[in-house]
MOPAC internal coordinates of N, CA, C and O (Angstrom, degrees):
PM7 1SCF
backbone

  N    0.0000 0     0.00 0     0.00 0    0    0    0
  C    1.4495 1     0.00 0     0.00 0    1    0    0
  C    1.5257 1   108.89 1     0.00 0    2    1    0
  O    1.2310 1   118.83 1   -61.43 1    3    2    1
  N    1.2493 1   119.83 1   118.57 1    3    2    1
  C    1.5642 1   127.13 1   170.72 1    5    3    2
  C    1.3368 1   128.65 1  -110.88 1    6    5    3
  O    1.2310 1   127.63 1  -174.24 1    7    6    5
  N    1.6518 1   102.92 1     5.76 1    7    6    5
  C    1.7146 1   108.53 1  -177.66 1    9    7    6
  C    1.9998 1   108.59 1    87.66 1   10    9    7
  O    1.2310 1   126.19 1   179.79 1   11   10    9
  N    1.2429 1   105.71 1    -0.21 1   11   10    9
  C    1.5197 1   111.47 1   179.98 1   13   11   10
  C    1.2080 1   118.73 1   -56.57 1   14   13   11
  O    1.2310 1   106.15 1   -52.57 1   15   14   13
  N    1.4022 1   143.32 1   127.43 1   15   14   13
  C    1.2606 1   131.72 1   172.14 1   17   15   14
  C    1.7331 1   111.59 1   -71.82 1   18   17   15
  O    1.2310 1   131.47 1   -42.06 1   19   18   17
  N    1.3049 1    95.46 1   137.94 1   19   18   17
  C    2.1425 1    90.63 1  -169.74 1   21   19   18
  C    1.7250 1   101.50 1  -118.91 1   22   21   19
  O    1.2310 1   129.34 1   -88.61 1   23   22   21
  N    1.2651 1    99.61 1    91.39 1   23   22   21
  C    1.6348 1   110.20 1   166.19 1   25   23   22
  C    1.6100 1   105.14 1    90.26 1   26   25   23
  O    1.2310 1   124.43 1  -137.60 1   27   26   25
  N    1.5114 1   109.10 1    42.40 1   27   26   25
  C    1.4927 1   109.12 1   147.53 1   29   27   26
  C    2.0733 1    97.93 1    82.37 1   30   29   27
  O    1.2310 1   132.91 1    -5.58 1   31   30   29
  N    1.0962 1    92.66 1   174.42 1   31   30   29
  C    1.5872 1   119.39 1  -174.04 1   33   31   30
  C    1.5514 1    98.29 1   -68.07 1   34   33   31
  O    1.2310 1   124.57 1   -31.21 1   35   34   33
  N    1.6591 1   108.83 1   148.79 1   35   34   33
  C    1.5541 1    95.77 1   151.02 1   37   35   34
  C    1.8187 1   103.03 1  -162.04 1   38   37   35
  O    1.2310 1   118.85 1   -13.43 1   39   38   37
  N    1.0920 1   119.79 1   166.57 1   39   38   37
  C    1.3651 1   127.90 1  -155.07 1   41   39   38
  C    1.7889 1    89.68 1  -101.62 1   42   41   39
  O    1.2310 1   125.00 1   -42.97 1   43   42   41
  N    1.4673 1   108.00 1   137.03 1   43   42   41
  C    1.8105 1   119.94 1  -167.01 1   45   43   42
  C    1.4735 1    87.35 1  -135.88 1   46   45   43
  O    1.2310 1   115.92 1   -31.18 1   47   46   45
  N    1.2322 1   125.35 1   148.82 1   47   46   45
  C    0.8388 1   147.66 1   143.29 1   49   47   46
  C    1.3443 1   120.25 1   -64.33 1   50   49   47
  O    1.2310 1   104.67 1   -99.55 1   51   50   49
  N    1.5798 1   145.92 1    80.45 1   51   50   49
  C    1.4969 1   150.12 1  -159.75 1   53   51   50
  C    1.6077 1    99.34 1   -75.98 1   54   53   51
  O    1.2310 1   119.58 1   -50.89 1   55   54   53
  N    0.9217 1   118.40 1   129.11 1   55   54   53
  C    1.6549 1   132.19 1   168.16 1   57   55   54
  C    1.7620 1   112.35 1  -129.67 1   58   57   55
  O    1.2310 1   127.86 1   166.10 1   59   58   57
  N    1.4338 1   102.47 1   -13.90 1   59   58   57
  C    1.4624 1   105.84 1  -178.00 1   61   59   58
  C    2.0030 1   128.41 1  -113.73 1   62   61   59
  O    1.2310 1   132.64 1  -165.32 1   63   62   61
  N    1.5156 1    93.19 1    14.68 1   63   62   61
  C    1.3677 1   109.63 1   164.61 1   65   63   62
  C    1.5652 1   109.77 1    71.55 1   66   65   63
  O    1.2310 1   122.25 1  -143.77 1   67   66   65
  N    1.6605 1   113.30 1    36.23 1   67   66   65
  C    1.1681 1   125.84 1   174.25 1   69   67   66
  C    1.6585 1   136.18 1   -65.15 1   70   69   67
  O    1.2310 1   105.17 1  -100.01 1   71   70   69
  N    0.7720 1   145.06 1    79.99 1   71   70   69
  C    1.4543 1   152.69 1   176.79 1   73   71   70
  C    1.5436 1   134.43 1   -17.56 1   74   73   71
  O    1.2310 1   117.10 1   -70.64 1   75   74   73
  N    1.2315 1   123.11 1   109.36 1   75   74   73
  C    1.7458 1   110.12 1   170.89 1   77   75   74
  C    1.8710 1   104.66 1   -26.67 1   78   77   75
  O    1.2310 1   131.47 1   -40.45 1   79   78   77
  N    1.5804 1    95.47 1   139.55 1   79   78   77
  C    1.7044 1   107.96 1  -173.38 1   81   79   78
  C    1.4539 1   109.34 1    44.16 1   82   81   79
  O    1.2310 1   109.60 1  -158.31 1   83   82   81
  N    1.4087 1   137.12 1    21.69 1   83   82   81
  C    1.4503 1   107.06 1   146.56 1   85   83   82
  C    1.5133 1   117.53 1  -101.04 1   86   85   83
  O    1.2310 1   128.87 1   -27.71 1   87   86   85
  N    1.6834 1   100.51 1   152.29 1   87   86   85
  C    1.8117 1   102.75 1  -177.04 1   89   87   86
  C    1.3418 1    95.70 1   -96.04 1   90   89   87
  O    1.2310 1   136.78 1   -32.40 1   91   90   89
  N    2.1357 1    85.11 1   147.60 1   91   90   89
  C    1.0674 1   104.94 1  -159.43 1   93   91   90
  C    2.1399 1   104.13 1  -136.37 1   94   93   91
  O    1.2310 1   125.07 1   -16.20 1   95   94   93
  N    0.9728 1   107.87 1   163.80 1   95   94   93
  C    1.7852 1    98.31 1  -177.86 1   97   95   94
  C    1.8626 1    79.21 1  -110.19 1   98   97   95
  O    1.2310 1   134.69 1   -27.02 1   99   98   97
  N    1.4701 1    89.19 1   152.98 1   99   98   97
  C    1.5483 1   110.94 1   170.82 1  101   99   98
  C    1.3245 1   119.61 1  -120.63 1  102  101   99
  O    1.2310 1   108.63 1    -5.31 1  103  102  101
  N    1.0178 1   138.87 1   174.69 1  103  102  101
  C    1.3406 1   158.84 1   154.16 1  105  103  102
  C    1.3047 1   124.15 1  -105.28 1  106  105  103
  O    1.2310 1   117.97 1   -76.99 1  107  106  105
  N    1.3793 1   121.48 1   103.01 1  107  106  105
  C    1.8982 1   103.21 1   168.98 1  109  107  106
  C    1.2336 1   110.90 1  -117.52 1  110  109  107
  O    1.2310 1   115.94 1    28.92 1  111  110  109
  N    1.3665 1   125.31 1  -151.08 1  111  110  109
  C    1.5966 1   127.40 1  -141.84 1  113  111  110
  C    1.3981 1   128.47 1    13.08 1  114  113  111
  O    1.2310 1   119.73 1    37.28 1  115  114  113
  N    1.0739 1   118.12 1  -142.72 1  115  114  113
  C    1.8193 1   126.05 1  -154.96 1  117  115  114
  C    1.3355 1    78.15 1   -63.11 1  118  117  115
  O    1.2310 1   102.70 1   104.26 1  119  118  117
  N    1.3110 1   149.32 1   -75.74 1  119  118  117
  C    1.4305 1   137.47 1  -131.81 1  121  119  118
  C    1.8657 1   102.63 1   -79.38 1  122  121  119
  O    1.2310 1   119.50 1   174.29 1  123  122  121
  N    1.4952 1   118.55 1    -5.71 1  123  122  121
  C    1.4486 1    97.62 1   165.05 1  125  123  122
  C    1.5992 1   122.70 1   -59.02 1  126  125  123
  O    1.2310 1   118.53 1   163.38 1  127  126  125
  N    1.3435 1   120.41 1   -16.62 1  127  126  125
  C    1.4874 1   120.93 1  -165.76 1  129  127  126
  C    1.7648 1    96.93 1   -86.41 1  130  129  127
  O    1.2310 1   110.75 1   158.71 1  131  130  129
  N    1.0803 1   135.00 1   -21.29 1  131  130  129
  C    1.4527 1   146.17 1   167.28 1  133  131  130
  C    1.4959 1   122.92 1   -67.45 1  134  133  131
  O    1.2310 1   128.03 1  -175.42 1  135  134  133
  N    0.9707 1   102.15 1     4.58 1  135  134  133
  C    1.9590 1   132.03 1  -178.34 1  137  135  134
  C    1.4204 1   110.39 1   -78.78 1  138  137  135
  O    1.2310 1   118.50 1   173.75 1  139  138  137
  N    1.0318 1   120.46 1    -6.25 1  139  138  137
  C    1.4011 1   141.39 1  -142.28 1  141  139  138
  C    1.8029 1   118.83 1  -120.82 1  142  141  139
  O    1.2310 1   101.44 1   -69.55 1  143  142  141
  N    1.2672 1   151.42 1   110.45 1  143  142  141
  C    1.0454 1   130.86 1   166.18 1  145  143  142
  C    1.3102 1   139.29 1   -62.27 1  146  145  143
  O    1.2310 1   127.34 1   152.13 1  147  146  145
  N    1.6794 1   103.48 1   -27.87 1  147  146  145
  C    1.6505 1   108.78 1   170.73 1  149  147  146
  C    1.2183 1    99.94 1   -82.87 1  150  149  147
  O    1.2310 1   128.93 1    -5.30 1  151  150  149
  N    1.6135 1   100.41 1   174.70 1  151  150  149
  C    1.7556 1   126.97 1  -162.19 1  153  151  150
  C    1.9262 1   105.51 1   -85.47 1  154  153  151
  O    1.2310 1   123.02 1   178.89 1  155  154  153
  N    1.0137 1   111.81 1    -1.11 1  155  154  153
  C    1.5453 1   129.79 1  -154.88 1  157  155  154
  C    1.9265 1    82.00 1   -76.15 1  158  157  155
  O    1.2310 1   120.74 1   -28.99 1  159  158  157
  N    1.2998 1   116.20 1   151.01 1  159  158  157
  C    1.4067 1   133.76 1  -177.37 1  161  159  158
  C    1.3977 1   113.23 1  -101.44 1  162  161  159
  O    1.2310 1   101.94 1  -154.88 1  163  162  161
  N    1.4020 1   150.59 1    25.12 1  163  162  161
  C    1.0501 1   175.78 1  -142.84 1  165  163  162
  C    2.1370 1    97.13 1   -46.91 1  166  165  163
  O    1.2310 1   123.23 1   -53.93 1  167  166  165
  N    1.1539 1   111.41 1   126.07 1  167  166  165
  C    1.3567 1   100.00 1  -164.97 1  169  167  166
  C    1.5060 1    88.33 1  -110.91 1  170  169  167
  O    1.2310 1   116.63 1   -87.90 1  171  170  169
  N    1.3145 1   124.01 1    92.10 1  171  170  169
  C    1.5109 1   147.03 1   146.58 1  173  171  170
  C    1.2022 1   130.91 1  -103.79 1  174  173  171
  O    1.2310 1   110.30 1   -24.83 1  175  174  173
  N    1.5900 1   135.83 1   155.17 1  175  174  173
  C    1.0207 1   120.39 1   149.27 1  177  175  174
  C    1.9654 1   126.80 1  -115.69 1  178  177  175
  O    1.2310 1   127.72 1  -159.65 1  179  178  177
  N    1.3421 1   102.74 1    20.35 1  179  178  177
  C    1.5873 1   115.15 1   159.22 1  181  179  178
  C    1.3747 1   128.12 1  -159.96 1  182  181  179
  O    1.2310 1   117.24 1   -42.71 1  183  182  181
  N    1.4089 1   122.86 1   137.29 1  183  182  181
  C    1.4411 1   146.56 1  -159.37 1  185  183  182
  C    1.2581 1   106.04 1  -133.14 1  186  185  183
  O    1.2310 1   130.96 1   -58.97 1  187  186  185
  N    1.8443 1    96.46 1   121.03 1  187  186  185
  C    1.5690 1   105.24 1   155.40 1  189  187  186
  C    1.3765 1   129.31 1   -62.71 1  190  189  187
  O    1.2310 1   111.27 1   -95.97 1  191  190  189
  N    1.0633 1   134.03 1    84.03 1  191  190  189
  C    1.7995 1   142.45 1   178.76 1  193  191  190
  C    1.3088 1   117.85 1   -44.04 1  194  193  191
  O    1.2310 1   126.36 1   120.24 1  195  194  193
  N    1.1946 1   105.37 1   -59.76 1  195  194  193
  C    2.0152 1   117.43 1   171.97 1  197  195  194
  C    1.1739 1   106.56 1  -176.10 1  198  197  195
  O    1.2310 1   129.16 1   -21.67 1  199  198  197
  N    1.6796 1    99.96 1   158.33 1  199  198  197
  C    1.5659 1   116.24 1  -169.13 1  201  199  198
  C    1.6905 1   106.31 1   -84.14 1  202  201  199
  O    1.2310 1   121.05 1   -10.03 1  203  202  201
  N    0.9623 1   115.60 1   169.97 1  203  202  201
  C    1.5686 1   124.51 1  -166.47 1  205  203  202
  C    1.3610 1   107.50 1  -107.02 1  206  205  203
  O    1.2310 1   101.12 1   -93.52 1  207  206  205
  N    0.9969 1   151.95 1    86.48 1  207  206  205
  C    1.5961 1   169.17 1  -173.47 1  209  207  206
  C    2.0468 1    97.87 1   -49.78 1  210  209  207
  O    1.2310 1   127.09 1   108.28 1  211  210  209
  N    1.2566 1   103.97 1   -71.72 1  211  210  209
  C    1.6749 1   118.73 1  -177.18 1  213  211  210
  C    1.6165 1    96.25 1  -161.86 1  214  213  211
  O    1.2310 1   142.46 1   -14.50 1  215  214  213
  N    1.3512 1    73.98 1   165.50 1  215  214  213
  C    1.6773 1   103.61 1  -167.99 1  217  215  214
  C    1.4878 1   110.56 1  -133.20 1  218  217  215
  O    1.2310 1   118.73 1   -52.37 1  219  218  217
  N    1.1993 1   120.02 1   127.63 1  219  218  217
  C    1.4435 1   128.84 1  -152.26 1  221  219  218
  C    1.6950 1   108.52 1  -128.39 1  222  221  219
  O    1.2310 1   118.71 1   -51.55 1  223  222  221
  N    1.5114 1   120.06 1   128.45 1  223  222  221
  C    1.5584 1   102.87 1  -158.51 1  225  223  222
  C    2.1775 1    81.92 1  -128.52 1  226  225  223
  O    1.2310 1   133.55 1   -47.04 1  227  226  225
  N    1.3945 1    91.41 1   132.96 1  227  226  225
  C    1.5872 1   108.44 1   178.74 1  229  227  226
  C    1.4403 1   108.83 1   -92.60 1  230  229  227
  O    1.2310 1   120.10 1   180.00 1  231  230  229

């Protein structure tokens, strides 16, 4: 991990109170709308899941 952006920008739907420059894991296709705790059907195709604390290389 070097902080590289991998395949450009993309628009997330934030549900988890994510920050300019913090890394974050996403979700896309059908299961981004499942990101969600209410029952509501949300017509997206990407979700911020959770922010990334550190990153650890073995």
């Amino acid at each position: 991990m070097n902080d590289e952006v991998i395949g450009g920008e993309i628009i997330s739907l934030d549900n988890v109170g994510a920050g300019i420059g913090d890394k974050v894991l996403i979700a896309t296709g059908d299961v981004a709308r499942f990101a969600f705790d209410d029952e509501k059907d949300y017509p997206i195709d990407s979700a911020i899941i959770s922010i990334v604390d550190s990153v650890e290389q073995s």
